[in-house]
N, C-alpha and C positions, 0 to 999 in steps of 0.2 A: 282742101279748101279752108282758108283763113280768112276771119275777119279783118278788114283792110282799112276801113273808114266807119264814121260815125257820125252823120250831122244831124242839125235841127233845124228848123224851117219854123219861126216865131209867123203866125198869122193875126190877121185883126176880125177875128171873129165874131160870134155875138158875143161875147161877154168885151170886146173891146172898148175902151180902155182899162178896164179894170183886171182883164190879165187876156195876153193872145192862147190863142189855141199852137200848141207845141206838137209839132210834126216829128218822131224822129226816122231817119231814116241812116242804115244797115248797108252794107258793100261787104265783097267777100272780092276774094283771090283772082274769081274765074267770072268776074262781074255781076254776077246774080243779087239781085238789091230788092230788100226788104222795107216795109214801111209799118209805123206806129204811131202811136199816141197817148203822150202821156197831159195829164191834168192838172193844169197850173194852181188853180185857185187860189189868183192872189200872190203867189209866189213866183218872186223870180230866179230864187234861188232854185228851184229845181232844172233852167237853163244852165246853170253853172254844171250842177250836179251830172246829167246827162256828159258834160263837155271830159266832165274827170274821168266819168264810168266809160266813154266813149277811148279814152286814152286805156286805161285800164285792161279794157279787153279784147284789144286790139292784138293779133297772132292767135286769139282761141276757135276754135271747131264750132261755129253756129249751130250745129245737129247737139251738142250738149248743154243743153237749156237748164236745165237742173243744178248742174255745176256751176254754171257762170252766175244761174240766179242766186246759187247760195253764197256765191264768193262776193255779190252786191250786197246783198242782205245785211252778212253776218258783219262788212264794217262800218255796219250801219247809214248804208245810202238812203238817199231820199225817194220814200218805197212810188213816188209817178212818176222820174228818172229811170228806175227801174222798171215798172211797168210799160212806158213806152219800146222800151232797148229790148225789153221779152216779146212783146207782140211781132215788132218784125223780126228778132229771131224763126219766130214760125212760120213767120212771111216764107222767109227764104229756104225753111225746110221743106213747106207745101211746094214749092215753087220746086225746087230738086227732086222734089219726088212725084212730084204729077199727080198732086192730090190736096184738095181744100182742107184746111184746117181740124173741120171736124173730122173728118176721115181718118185724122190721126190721135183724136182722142176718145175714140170708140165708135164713131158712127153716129148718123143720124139717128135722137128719138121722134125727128117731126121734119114735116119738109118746108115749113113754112113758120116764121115767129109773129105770136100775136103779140102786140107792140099799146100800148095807151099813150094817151098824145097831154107830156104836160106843157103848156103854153099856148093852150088854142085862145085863150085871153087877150092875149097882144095886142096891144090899140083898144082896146076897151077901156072905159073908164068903169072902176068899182060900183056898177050901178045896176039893178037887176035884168034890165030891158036890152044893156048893152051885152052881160055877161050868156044872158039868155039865147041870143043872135050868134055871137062866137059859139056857145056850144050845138047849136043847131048846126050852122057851116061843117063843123068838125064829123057829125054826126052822118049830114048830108054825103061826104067823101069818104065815109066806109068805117070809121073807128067807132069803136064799140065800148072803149075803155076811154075816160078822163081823169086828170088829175086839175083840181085848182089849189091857188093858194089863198089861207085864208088870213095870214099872218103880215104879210107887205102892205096889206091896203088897210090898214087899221091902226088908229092912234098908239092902242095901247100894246102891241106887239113890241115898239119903241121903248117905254118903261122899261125901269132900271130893277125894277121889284118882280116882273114875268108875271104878273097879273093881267086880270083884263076886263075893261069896265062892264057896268052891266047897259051900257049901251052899246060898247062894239061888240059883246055876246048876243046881242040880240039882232044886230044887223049881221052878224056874220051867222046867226043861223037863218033868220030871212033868205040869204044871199044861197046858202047852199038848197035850202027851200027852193029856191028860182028854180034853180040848174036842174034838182032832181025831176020837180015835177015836171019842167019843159022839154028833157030828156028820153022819162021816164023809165021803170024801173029793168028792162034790158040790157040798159045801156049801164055799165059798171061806173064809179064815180068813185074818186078818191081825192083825199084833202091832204093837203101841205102844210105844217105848224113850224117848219125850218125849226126846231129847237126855241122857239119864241116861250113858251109857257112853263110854269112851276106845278108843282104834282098836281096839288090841287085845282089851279084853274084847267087843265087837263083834263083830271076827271071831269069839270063839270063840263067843258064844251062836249066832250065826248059821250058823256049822259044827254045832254041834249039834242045831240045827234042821233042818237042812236035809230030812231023811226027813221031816216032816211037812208039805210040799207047800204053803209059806204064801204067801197071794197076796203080800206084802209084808210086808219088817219097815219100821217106821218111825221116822226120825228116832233110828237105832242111835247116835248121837254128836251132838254140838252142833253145827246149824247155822251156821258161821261162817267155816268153812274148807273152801271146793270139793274140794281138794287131800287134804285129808284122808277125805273122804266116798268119792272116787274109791276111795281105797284099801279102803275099806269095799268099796263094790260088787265094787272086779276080786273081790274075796276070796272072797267066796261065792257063791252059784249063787242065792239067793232075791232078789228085787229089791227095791231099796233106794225107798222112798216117803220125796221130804220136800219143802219148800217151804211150809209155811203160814204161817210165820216171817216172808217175803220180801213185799217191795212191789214192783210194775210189772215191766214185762218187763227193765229193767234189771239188778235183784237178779237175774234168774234168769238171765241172758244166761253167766256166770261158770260157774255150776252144767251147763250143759249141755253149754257147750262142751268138760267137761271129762268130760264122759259123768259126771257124778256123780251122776247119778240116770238111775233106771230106769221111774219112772211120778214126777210133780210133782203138787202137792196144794195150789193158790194157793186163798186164799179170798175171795170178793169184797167179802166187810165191811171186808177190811184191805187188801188189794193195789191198789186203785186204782179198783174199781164196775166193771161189766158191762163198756164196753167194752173198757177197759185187761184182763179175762180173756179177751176175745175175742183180744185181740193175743198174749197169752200163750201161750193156743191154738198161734195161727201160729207164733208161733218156736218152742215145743215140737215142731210134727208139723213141721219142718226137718230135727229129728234123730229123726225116727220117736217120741217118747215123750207117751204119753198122761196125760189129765190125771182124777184121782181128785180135784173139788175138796174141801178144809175146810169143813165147815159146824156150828161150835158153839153160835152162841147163837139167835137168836130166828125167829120163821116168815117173817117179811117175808125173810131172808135166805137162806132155805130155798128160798123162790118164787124169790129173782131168780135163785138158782145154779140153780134147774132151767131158766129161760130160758138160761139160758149152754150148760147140759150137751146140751141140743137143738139147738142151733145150729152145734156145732163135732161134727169129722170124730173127730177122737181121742178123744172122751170115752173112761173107763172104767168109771167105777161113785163115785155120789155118795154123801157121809156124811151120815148121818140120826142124830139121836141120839134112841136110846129110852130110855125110864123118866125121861122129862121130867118137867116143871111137869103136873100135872093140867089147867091153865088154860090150855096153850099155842093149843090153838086156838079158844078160845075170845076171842081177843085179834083178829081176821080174823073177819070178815064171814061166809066162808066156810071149813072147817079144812082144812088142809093134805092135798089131794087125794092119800092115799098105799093102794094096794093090791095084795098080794101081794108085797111086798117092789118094787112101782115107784111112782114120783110119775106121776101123769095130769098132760100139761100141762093149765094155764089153755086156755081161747080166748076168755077176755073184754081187750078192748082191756087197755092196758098192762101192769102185773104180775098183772093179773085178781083183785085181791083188795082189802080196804081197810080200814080199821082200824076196831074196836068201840069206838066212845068211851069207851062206859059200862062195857064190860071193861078196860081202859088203865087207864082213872081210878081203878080200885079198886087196883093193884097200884103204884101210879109210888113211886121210890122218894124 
């Protein structure tokens, strides 16, 4: 059995137009067809990349995942090219071998992924009565876990200097005031800083939050200096989430040994495909810290990170993003197996799911 073909499938998802959600999809010898996904952000040059790597390793053995990934790697492909081209590799190995994905990287540790829902906001205006109503709805339908942002709806997140005034600190702790108390404290709550702040204004949003008991702030400052992040963490008592930024276990190798994070958030569209999260995993629980993966764009991504999140000891709780595309699962065979705030795994061979043509074809962008 040889690799035969390699396509891509451009969608207009929800981030459309600012990048489509990148489908790829896997052919072999004996017809057996694999599907993936990798994560554009913004880039379109990962389309290109996908088209080369698809030429590239075309005649190789899909069952050798490890080879083919290091032979992307090392000539330095674009590591969500590769990513997507790794997931349906295992597509098609589960699929050969009559068996879901995690079955083949050790087994279930859980039958079921608990999932936190960032975007339950959608349609709301930055206002506490609107935000308050959306976290309730979310609540209502089983999720247990939230993340908001508190960086997009705020003047000063814009600034060129990563400061932030002392009126939007005062309305963005109002704002998360709402949410906790109208929640209350059960229900897990986590905040979003997309890289928006400087060490300092960091610490202090995060000293001021501190009473509200937030599972994680994320991404309080720009991912790019370990050193700096660290000082984030020692600073406050709330635990610092970041990592979605980063590719392979290498990028993160820097970040832990420096204790700079307190839970990591790799995602498998961009970091490297299932097995390179698996290894991530491992060196993460070395220094005890569990992993919350990324998961922003499309379902096929959604499925592989729940094979991941079953598989490894550390999991903590995976991102789901609600107030989607209406059409998102309608794109899958079958829809995104999610109830009471968890994903059911699959138990059909490979990623247990498979693409709608006739749903695809309507949206590509």
């Amino acid at each position: 059995m040889k690799i035969t073909e390699v396509r891509t499938y451009s969608i207009r998802g929800r981030h459309w137009p600012r990048f489509p959600w990148a489908v790829v999809e896997v052919t072999t010898s004996d017809g057996t067809m694999g599907i993936g996904e990798a994560l554009l952000y913004r880039s379109s040059s990962v389309l290109e990349s996908i088209e080369i790597l698809g030429k590239k390793i075309l005649g190789e053995d899909p069952f050798n995942v490890e080879k083919i990934w290091e032979g992307m790697y090392r000539e330095g492909a674009n590591l969500p090219a590769v990513s997507g081209i790794e997931i349906a590799l295992w597509d098609i190995i589960g699929k050969k071998l009559g068996a879901p994905i995690y079955n083949l990287l050790g087994g279930k540790c859980r039958d079921k992924i608990r999932v936190y829902v960032d975007g339950f906001f959608r349609g709301a205006t930055y206002v506490e009565e609107e935000y308050i109503k959306k976290a309730l709805e979310a609540v209502k339908q089983g999720y247990g876990a939230l993340k908001m942002d508190v960086d997009e709806p705020i003047p000063s997140a814009r600034q060129l200097d990563r400061g932030i005034s002392p009126r939007d600190l005062e309305y963005t702790v109002k704002m998360v005031k709402a949410v906790r108390e109208a929640v209350g404290r059960e229900v897990e709550l986590a905040i979003d800083c997309h890289g928006a702040f400087d060490v300092n204004t960091a610490v202090k949003i995060g000293r001021r939050l501190e009473e509200y008991d937030l599972l994680w702030i994320e991404d309080p400052i720009p991912l790019g200096n370990p050193v700096a992040m660290a000082k984030v963490s020692q600073a406050i008592q709330t635990p610092i989430c970041t990592g979605e930024l980063l590719n392979t276990r290498f990028e993160f190798r820097e970040l832990l040994e420096r204790q700079a994070a307190d839970i990591i958030m790799p995602d498998v569209a961009r970091t490297g495909g299932i097995l390179e999260m698996k290894k991530i995993a491992a060196v993460a629980d070395m220094y005890y810290v569990p992993l919350a993966p990324h998961n922003m764009v499309g379902p096929i991504a959604t499925i592989a990170t729940a094979h991941i999140c079953a598989c490894i000891s550390n999991f903590l709780v995976m991102e789901f993003q609600l107030g989607d595309i209406p059409w998102r699962d309608r794109l899958l065979d079958t829809p995104v197996p999610i109830k009471d705030g968890y994903i059911e795994l699959p138990t059909k061979p490979g990623l247990g799911v498979s693409l709608n043509m006739s749903e695809v074809e309507k949206h590509l962008a």
